[in-house]
N, C-alpha and C positions, 0 to 999 in steps of 0.2 A: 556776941556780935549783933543779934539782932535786936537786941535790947537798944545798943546803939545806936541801929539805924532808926527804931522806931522814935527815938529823943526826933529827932531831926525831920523825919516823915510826916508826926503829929499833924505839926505847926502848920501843915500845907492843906490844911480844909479847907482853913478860909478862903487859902489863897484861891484854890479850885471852884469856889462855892463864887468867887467874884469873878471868875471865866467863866464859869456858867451863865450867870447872869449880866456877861456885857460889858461889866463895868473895871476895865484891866486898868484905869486911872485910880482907882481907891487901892493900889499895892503897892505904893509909896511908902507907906508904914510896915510891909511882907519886906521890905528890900532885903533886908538880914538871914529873914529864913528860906526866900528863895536861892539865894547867893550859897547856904548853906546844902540846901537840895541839889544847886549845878555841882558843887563839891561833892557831896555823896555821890551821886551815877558818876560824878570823873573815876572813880575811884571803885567804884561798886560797879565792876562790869566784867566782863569777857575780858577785854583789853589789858586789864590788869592783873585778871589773872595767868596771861600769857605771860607778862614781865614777869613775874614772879615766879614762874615755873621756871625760864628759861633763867633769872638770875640765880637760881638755886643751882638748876644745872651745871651752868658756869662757873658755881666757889666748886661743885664736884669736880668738876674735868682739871681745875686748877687745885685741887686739896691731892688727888692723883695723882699728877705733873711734877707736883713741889717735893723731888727727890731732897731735894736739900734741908728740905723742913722734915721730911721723914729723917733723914739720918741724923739730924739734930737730936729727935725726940727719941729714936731708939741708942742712941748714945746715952741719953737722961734715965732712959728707963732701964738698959740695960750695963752699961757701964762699956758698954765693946762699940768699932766703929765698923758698922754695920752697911754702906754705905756699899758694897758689892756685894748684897746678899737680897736683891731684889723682893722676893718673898716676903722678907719681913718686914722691908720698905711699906709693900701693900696692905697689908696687915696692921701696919702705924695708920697707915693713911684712913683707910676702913673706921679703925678707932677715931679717928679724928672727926669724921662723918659720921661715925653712930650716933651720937645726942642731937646735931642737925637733924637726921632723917628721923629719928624717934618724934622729934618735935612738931614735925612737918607732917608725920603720919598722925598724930593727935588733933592737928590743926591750930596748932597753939603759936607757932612760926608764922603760919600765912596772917592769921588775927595779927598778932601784934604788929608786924609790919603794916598791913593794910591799914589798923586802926592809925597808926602813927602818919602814913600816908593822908590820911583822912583828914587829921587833923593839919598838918602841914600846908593843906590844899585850903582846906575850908579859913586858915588865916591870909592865906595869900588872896584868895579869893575877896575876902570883906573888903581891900582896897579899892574894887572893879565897881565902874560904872557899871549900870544893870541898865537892859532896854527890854519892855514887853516888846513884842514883835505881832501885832494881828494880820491875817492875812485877808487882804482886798479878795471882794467874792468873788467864788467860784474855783479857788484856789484853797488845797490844804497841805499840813504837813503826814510825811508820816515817819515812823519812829524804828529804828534800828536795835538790834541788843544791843548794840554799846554807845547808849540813847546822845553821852554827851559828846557832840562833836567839834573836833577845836581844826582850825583853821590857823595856817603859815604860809607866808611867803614863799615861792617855790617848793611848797610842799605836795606828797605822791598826797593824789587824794585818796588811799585807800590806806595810809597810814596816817594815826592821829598823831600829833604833833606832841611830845613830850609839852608840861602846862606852862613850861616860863617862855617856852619857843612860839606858844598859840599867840594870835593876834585877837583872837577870841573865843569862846567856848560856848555853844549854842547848844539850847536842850530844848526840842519840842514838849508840851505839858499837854497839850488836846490837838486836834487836829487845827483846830482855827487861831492857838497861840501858841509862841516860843518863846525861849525864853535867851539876851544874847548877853554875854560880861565880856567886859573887855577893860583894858587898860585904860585910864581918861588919859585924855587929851587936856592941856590948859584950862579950854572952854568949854569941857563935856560935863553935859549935869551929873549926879551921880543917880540918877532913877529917870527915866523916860521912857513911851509910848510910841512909838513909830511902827505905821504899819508899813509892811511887808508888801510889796508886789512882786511879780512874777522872777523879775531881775533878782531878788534875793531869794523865793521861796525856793526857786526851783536847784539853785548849788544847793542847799539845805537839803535837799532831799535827795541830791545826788550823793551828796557828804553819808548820808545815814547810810543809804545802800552799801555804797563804797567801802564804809570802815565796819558793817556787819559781818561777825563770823561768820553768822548761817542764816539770821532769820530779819525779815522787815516786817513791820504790822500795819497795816492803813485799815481805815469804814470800807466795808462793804460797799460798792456801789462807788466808790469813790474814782475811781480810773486809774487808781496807784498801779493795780498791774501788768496797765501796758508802759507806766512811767517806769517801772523797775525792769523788765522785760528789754523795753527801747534802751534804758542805758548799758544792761550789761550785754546785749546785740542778743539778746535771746530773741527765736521768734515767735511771731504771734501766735494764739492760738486759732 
């Protein structure tokens, strides 16, 4: 998997090498491999791998459940209807579940779905207008584990919005740029520059808090900790 992600991670020198230097208009030609990068952390995160735990969990409690499908399969295997002999119900079911949880303990289950996720995303995603986002000074971002944050309509902001429900999916890259995709519009270009003031910087960073498992990262010195502190009403020190 990490082979994977490294294809994809590569390509983003440049693009970092041209945030460094200022120049977030010459990534007109990055548009591809950033758009690929929001798709990787959609996907490469905490988040996902909460869905996948708990979807796994769910074919168990329903492979358990499914008395009907057990007395099917010990019918097949045993020739007898076996269907009031619970024990052996559970015992089919278990079988049924054995090569799932083998797979899962290999890591060969989560790979593949995730890879498939991955790529799903990263085609969906190539349609999306892309905006750099710089932040007007004195203003920065800072970054959550599950760095990419997608935004909805009456949406909990501490839950991320499944990707076709997001209205956009925003990935901070340094403190002073993000990065935003979103669906065009008729008349949206498909690569643009807009900076960031406070009106957008700061849902942004409330977003990242919000949908972090455990951890946020800001600069030193930067005042992110009374920004992270004041939103979740902790108090000061």
């Amino acid at each position: 998997m990490e082979e994977l992600w490294g294809k994809y991670e590569t390509p983003m020198k440049p693009v970092f090498d041209a945030l460094d230097n200022d120049r977030p208009e010459m990534l007109h030609a990055k548009r591809t491999e950033i758009t690929d990068f929001v798709a990787l952390h959609f996907v490469r995160s905490l988040e996902v791998q909460r869905i996948h735990k708990e979807s796994l969990a769910r074919v168990e409690r329903q492979t358990r459940a499914n008395r009907e499908m057990q007395a099917r399969l010990s019918n097949a295997k045993y020739g007898l209807d076996l269907s009031k002999a619970p024990s052996i119900l559970d015992k089919i079911g278990e079988e049924v579940l054995a090569p799932i949880q083998t797979m899962e303990e290999q890591g060969s289950l989560f790979q593949d779905w995730i890879e498939g996720v991955f790529q799903q995303t990263r085609q969906h995603l190539s349609q999306y207008s892309l905006s750099i986002r710089p932040v007007t000074q004195s203003r920065e971002y800072l970054l959550g584990d599950c760095p990419s944050v997608g935004i909805a309509s009456g949406m909990d902001p501490r839950n991320r919005p499944p990707l076709l429900d997001a209205r956009a999916i925003i990935l901070p890259l340094n403190p002073r740029f993000a990065v935003m995709v979103y669906p065009p519009g008729p008349d949206d270009p498909m690569f643009s520059v807009d900076t960031a003031g406070d009106d957008v910087v700061s849902p942004i960073n409330h977003g990242q808090i919000a949908q972090a498992h455990k951890r946020v990262y800001y600069r030193p010195g930067s005042g992110h900790a009374s920004t992270v502190r004041n939103y979740l009403n902790f108090p000061q020190p």
